[in-house]
N, C-alpha and C positions, 0 to 999 in steps of 0.2 A: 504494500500500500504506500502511494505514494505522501508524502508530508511536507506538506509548506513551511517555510522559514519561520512564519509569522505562530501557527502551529506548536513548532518544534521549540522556538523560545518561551511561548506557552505552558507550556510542559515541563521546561524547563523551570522556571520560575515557578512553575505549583507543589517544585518537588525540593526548594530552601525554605531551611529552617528556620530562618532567621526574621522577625517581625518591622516590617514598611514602615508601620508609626510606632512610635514611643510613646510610653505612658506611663505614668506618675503612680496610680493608684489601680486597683484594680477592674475598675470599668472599663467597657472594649462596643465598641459599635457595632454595628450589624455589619458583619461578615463580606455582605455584599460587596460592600462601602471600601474597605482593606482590599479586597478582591481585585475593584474598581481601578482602584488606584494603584496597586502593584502592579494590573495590567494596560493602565492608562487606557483604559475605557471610561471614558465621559469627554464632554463638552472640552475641557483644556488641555486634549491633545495637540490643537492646533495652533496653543499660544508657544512660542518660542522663549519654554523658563528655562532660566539658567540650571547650566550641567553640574554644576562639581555641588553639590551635596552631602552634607554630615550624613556620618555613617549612623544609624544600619538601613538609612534611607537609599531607594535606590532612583529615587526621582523628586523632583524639587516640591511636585503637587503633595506627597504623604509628607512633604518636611512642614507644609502649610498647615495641612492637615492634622498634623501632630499637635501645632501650636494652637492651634485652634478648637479641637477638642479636649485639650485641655482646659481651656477657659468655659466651656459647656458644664464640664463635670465639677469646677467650681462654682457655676453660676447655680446647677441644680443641686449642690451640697449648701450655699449659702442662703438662697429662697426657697429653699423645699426643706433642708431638713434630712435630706437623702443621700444614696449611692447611684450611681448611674445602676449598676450590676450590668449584665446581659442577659439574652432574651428577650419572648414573649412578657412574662411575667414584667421585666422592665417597662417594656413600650404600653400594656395596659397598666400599669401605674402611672405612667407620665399622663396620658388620655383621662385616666376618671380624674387627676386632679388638675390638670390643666379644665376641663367641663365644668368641673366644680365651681372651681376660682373665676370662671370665667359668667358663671349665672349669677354668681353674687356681685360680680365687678357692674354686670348689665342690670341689676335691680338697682343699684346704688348709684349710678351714673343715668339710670333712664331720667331721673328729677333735677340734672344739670345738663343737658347736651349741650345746651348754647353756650354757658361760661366754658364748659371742657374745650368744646371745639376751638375759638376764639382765644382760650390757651395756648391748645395745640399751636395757633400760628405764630400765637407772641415767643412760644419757646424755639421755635425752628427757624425763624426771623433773626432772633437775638443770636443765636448759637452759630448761622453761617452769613451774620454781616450782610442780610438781604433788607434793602432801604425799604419805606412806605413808596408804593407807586412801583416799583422794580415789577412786581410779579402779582398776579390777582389771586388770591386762595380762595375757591369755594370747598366746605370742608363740611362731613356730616358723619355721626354716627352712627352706623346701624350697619345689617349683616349685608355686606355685598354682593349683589349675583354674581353668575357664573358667565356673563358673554363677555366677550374678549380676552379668555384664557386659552390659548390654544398650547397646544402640545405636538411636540416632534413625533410624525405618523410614526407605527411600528415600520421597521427595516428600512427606513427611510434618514437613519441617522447620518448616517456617512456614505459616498459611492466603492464602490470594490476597485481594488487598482487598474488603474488605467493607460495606457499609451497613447497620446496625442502628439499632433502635429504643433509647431512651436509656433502658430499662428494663435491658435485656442491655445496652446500651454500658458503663454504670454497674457492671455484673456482672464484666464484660470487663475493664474499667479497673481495678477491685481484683486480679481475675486477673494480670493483666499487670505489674502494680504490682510484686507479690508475686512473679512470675516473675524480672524482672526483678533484683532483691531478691538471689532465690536466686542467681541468673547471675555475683553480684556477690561474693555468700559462698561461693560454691564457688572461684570465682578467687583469693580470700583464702585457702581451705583449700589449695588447691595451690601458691601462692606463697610459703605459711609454710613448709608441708611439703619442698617442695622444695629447703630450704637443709639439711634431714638427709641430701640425696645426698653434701657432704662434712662432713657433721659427724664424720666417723670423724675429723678431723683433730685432731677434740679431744681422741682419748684413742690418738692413734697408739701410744704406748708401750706403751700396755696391749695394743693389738690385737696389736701385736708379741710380747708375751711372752705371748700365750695362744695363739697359733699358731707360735711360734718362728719365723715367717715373717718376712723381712727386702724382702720385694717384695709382700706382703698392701695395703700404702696405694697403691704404685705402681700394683699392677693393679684397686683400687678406683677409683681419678682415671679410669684409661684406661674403666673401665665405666661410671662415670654421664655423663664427658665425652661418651661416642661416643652414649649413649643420649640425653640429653639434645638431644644436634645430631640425630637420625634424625628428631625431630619436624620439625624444620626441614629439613631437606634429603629427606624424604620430599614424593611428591607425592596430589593426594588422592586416587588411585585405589589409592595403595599401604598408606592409611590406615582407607580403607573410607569417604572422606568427600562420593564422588561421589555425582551425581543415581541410578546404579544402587545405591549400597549397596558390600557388601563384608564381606569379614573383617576384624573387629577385631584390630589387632596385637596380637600376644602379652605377655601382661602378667608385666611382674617381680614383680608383688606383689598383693597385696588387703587390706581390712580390714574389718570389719563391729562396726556397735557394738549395744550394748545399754544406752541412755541412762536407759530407767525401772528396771531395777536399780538398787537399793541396796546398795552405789556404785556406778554405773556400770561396765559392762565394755566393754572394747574387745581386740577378736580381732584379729591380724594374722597375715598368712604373706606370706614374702618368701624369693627367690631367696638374696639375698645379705644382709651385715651395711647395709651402707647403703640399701637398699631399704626394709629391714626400720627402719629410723628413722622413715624420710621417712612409711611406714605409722602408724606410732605417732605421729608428729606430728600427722597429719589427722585420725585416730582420736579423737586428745583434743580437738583442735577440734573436729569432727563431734558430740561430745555435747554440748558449748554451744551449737552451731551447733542440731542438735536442740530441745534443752531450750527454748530463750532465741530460736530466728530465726526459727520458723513459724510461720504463722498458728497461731490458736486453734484454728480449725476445722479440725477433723480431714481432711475430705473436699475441704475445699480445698489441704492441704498437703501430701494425695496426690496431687491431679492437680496442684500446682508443681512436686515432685518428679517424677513421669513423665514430665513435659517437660522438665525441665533436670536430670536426675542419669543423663545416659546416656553412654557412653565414647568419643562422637564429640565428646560438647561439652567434656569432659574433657578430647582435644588441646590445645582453644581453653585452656582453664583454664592447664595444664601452659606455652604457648606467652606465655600471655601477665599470668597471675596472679604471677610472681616479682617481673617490674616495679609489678606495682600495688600487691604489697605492701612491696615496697622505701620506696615513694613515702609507704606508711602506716605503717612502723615509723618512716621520717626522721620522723614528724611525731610519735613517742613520747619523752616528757624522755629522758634520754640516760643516768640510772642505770638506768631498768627495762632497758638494753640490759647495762650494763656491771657493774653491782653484782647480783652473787649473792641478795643477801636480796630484793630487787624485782625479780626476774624474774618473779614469778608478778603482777604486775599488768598484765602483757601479756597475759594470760589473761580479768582483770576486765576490761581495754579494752575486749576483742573480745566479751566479755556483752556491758558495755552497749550498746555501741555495735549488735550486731545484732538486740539485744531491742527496736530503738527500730522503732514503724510504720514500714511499707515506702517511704512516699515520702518520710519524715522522715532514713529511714536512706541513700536514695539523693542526697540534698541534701546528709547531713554527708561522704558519701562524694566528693561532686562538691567540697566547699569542701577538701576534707584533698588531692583527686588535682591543683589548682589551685593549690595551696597559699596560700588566703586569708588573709588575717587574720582574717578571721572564725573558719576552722576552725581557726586556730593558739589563739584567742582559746576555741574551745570546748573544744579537745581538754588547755590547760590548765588551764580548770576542773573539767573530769572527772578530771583525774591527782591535783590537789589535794585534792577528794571523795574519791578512791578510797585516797589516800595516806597518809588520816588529818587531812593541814593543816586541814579543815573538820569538826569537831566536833558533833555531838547536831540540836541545834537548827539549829544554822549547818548544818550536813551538809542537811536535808531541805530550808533554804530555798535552798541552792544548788541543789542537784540540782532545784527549784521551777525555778529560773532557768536552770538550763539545759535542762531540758527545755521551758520558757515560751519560751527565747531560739531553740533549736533549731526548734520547731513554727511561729513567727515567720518562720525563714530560710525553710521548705517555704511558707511561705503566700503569702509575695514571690515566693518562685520563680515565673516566667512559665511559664502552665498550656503555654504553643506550645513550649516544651521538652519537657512531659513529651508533647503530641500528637505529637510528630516520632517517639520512638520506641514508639508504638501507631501507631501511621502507618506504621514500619518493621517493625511483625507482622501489618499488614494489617488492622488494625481502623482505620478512618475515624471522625471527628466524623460523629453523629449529624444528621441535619437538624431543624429545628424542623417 
């Protein structure tokens, strides 16, 4: 019997002993999840992460992954009370108490919606330095439906390898470029957004005294904890992320923008008060991201978007975009985190930085996730541009040199990186 490459490394890889993620304690995620990522099955095989990874990792996604469920298994030790464990037994313990917490949070918040909401926008406003007039919020809470969720068809995830002509390869290569891109800004939209599941903390007092409730933050920790772990401890059949498909699990929230408005609008509807953040958080990114991250071409950055904006890749986003974005605010000066008046240039960052061409953007993304000197070296030239330090004349020759220094890094970059992951979408070098 004959055995393909792709196969036989397979096999190889199911047959080391040696554990993908690292772990502190003894909680362990669904199998699947480990599986996934030791064999780079999901959504971020197409991003271009950096090779050289801590050992006993054998790719950069489970190094993410590590770090990242770790912070799960303390979020549901410190609001719950718990062990992650594994298993069934685990995932319906996370479900009855995340239900729980969550009919008590919706009796108690049904008699403020309009102060919560109206919260919501003054906390997401103040936290990313968005002006009155910048952007319009309409915000409501209650259970969101189901239309405009769509999901990756079953066997529709990726193409099987292929040999083309270097006309379409050429075609292909921008496509994928540009997919890849997006894969990379959506992980960033859910990595930012997902630190609104406890931003209630920042204005706990007020949530207390608009709901007279003195267990409103208690049973918020225990709902975004238990939710937040069900990605993890869920398996892909219960996700909807197997080869047959599936229902998409049920969503807390939704949001939908409207970026060529003047000013911009951005809708959300959410379950709860911290749903309804995390919403309004991607919301406001989503319209930079919009505006500033897609190709030009209209038709091309609707088929980027129907390949990569569907709510199976969004697990991946949710499971694994906190860390990557963790890794790219450390690399932000450390007032846009801590000083009030420059929070909103964590907002310019993420312009320029995903207005830059797509292999340009995924090189400053690989030198910032590596933590180079080179990206330390670029990403403080942009803060000093952006911050005023560089002035008129000095402003555009820098920004000259950074985008001159930047276009430089992608041109170095070795082309057998960027073939490895077209190679990992099934598009092969062309033959002569």
């Amino acid at each position: 019997m004959k055995i393909s490459k792709k196969e036989l490394l397979l096999r190889v890889k199911q047959t080391l002993s040696e554990m993908p993620m690292t772990f502190d304690t003894p909680d362990r995620p669904n199998q699947d999840i480990e599986r996934d990522l030791a064999n780079r099955e999901h959504p971020f095989k197409k991003v271009n992460f950096p090779k050289d990874v801590n050992e006993p990792h054998s790719n950069f996604e489970e190094q993410l992954a590590s770090k990242r469920y770790q912070q799960i298994v303390s979020n549901v030790r410190q609001y719950m009370g718990l062990p992650l464990g594994q298993g069934p037994q685990s995932l319906g313990t996370l479900f009855d108490t995340m239900m729980e917490a969550q009919s008590k949070i919706s009796r108690i918040e049904s008699r403020h919606l309009r102060e919560l909401e109206q919260l919501a926008i003054e906390v997401v406003m103040k936290e990313l330095g968005v002006e009155d007039g910048d952007i319009n919020y309409e915000v409501k809470i209650e259970r969101p439906n189901r239309q405009g969720f769509r999901s990756t068809p079953p066997n529709e995830m990726e193409p099987e390898e292929i040999e083309i002509e270097k006309e379409l390869y050429d075609e292909l290569e921008s496509f994928n470029l540009e997919r890849a891109k997006r894969r990379m800004v959506n992980a960033i939209l859910a990595g930012s957004s997902a630190r609104g599941h406890y931003m209630y903390q920042l204005v706990n007092g007020k949530l207390q005294e608009i709901t007279g409730s003195n267990e409103i933050v208690a049973l918020y920790g225990a709902v975004m904890a238990s939710a937040e772990a069900m990605l993890w401890q869920s398996g892909n059949s219960n996700l909807g992320l197997g080869s047959g498909g599936g229902e998409t699990p049920m969503a807390g929230g939704k949001e939908k923008i409207f970026p060529n408005e003047n000013p911009p609008r951005v809708v959300a509807t959410a379950i709860n008060f911290p749903i309804l953040v995390h919403e309004l958080i991607k919301g406001t990114l989503e319209v930079i991201a919009a505006l500033h991250g897609l190709p030009k071409d209209k038709e091309l950055a609707r088929k980027v978007m129907d390949k990569e904006d569907t709510l199976n890749k969004e697990i991946w986003d949710l499971r694994l975009g906190p860390a990557i974005w963790d890794i790219m605010r450390d690399s932000f000066p450390e007032e846009t985190i801590t000083d009030d008046d420059k929070k909103g240039i964590q907002l310019i960052f993420f312009k320029q930085i995903v207005s830059k061409p797509a292999k340009e953007f995924l090189v400053f993304m690989k030198e910032i996730l590596k933590g180079t000197d080179n990206g330390k070296r670029l990403m403080k030239l942009l803060y000093d541009m952006i911050n005023g330090e560089i002035q008129d004349y000095e402003y555009k020759v820098a920004m000259s040199e950074f985008n001159s220094e930047l276009s430089n890094t992608a041109e170095n970059t070795d082309d057998d990186d960027f073939l490895d992951f077209l190679r990992d979408m099934g598009i092969d070098k062309p033959k002569d």
